[in-house]
C-alpha positions as CSV (number, residue, x, y, z in Angstrom):
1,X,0.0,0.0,0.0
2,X,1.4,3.7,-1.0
3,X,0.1,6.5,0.5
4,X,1.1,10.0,-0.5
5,X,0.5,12.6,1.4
6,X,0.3,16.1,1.0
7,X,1.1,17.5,4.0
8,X,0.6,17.7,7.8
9,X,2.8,14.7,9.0
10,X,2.7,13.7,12.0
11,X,0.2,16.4,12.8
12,X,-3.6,15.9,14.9
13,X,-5.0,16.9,11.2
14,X,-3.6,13.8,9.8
15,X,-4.4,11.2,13.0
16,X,-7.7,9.4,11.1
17,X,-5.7,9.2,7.7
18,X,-2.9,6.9,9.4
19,X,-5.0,5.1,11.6
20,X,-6.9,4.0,8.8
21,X,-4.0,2.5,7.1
22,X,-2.8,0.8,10.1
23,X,-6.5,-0.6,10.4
24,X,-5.9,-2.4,6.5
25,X,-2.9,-3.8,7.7
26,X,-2.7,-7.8,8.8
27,X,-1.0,-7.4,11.5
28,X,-0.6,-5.0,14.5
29,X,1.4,-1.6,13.3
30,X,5.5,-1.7,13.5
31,X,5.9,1.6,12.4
32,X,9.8,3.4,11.1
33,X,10.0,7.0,10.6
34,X,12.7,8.4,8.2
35,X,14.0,11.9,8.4
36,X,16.0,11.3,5.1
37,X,15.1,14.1,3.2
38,X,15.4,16.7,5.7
39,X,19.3,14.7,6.4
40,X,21.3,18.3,5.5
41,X,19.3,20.6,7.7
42,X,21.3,19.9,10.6
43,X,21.1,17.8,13.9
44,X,18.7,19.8,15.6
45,X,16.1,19.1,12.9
46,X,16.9,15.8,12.0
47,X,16.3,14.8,15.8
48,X,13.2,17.3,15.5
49,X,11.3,15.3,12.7
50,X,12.4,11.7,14.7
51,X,11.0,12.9,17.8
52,X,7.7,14.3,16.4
53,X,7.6,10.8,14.7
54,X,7.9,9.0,17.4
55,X,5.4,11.2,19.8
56,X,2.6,10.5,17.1
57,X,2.6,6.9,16.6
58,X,3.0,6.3,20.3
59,X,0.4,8.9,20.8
60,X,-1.9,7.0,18.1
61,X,-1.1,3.0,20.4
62,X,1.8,1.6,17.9
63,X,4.9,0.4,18.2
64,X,7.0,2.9,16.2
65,X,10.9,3.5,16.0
66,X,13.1,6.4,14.3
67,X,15.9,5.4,12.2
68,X,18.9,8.1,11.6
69,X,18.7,7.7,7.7
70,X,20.6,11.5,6.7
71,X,22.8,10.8,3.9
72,X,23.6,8.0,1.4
73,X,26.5,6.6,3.6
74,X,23.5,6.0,6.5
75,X,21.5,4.4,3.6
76,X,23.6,1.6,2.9
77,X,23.6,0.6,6.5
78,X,23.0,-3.1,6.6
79,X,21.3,-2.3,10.3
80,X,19.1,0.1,9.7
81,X,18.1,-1.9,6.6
82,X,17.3,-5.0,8.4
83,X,15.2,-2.6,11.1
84,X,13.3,-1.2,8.2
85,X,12.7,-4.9,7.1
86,X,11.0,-6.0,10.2
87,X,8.7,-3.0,9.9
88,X,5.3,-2.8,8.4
89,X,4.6,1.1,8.0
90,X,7.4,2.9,6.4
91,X,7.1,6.8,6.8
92,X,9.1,9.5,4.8
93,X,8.6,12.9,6.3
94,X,9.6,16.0,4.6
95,X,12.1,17.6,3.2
96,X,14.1,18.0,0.1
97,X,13.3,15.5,-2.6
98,X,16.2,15.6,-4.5
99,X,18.2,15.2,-1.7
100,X,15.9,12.2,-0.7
101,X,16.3,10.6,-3.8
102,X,19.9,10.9,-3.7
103,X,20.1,9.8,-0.5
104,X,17.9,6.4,-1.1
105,X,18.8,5.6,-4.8
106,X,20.5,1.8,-5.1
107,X,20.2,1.9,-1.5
108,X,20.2,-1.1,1.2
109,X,17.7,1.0,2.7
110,X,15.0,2.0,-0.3
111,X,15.6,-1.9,-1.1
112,X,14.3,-2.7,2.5
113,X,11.4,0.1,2.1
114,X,10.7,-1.4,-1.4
115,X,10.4,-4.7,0.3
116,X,7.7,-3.5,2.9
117,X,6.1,-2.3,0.3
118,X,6.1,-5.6,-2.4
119,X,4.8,-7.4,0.9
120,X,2.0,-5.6,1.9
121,X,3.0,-3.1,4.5
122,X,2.4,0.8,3.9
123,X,4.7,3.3,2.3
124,X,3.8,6.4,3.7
125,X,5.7,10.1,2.2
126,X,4.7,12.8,3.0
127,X,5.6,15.9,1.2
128,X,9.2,15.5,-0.2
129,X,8.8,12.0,0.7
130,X,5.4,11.7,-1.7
131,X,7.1,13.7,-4.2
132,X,9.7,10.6,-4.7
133,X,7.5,8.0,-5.7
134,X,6.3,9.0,-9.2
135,X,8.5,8.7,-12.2
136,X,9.5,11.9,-12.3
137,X,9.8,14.5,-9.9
138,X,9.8,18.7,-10.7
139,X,11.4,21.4,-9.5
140,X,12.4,25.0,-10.2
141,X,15.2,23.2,-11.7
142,X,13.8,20.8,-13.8
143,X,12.9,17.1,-13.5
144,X,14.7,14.0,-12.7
145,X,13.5,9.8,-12.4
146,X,12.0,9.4,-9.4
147,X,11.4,5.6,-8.2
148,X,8.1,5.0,-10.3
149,X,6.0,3.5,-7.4
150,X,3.2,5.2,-9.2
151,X,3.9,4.8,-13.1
152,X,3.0,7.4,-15.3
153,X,2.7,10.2,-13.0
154,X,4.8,13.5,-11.0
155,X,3.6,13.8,-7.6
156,X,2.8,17.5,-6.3
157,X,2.3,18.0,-2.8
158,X,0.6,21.3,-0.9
159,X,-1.1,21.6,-3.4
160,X,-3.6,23.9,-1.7
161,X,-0.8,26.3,-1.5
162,X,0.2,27.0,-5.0
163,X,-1.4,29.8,-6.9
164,X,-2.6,28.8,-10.5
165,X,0.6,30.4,-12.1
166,X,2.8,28.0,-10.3
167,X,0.6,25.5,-10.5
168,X,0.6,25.7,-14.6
169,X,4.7,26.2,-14.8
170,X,4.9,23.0,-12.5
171,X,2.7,21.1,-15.0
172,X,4.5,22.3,-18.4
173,X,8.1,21.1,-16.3
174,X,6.4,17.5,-15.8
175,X,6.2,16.9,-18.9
176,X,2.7,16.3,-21.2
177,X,2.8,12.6,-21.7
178,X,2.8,12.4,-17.5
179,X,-0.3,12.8,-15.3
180,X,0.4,15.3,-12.6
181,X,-1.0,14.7,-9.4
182,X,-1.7,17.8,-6.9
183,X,-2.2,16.4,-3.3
184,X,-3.1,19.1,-1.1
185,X,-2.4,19.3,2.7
186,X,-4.0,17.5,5.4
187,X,-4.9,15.0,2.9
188,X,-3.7,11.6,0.6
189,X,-3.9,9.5,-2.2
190,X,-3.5,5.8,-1.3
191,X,-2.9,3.4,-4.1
192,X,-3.9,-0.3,-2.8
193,X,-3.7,-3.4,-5.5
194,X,-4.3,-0.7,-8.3
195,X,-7.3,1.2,-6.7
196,X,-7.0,4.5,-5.9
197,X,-8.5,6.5,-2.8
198,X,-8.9,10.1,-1.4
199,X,-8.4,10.3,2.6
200,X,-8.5,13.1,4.5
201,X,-9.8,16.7,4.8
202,X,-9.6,18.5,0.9
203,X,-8.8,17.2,-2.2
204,X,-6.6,15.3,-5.0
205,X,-6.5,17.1,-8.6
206,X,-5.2,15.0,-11.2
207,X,-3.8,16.9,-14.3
208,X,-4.0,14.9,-17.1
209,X,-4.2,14.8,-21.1
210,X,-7.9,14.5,-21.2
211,X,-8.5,17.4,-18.5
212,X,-8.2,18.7,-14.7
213,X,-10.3,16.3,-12.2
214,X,-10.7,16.6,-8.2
215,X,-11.8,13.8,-6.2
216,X,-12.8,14.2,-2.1
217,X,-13.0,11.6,0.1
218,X,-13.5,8.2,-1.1
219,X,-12.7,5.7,-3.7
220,X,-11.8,7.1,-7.1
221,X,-12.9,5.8,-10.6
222,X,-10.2,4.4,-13.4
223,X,-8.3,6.7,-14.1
224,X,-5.4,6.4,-16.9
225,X,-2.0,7.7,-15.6
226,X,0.0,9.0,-17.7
């Protein structure tokens, strides 16, 4: 299960959206946060994101650890790997996603996160951390792969925040032939054996060749990505 969020983590606002994916779940929540993409903003904010992690899963009656994933060194950690392995609810927080990706790519570590995911745990990013997951992620800068968890499509988070100028120029930078997908805060797309679902308190605008459509709360029709 993927679930992209678009932002909020860890927040009250976003305490019914993670419940419910720990409530699809087999077994009883083991839940890793990762402060990867926020790994070159310094100690005092890498320990902030664990800690606020780790207060909100406890808060919500799971087990839950934070695991120091900052750079790609950290990433290649067999350890942390195998902790991630044991888990069932991965959770990117914010951040920089370019950084992220760097950070993850041909990693022990996105392998371990991959492998949660390919066995039927949740895959939580929230932000930078949602922003990874498509196949190709903008920027001011232009685009780059991202790790094509969701084929097809560029992932757009606070969506709720961008005016329609910015909005437009973000679309034009992902490309035509790709379906961009604006996730606004306090909200998230899940993606669950190929069905796709609104949670949360606004909406999920999908940009696509065939027009603009926003979906609420609840399960979503086909829709062609990409």
């Amino acid at each position: 299960m993927l679930a992209l969020v678009g932002s909020g983590e860890y927040l009250p606002d976003v305490d019914l959206i993670d419940q419910t994916l720990m409530s699809r779940l087999a077994e009883p929540a083991r839940v890793v946060c990762l402060p990867t993409a926020a790994g070159r903003e310094g100690d005092a904010m890498i320990q902030s994101w664990m800690q606020k992690g780790v207060d909100h899963f406890t808060r919500l009656g799971v087990a839950v650890t934070a695991v120091p994933v900052t750079n790609h060194a950290t990433a290649q950690n067999a350890a942390f790997a195998a902790e991630i392995r044991q888990a069932n609810f991965v959770y990117l927080s914010g951040g920089h996603p370019g950084y992220l990706h760097e950070c993850l790519a041909g990693t022990a570590v996105w392998e371990a996160i991959r492998l949660v995911h390919q066995s039927g745990g949740v895959v939580a990013g929230c932000s930078a951390g949602a922003m990874i997951m498509g196949e190709r992620i903008a920027g001011p800068g232009g685009n780059r792969d991202g790790f094509n968890l969701l084929p097809g499509t560029v992932i757009l988070p606070h969506f709720d925040e961008f005016p329609g100028l910015l909005s437009r120029v973000m679309r034009l930078l992902s490309g035509r032939s790709l379906t961009m997908i604006g996730i606004d805060g306090r909200t998230a797309l899940v993606v669950e054996n190929g069905r796709l679902e609104v949670l949360g308190q606004n909406q999920v605008t999908f940009m696509t060749q065939n027009g603009t459509f926003k979906y609420s709360h609840g399960e979503l029709p086909e829709i062609q990505l990409g």
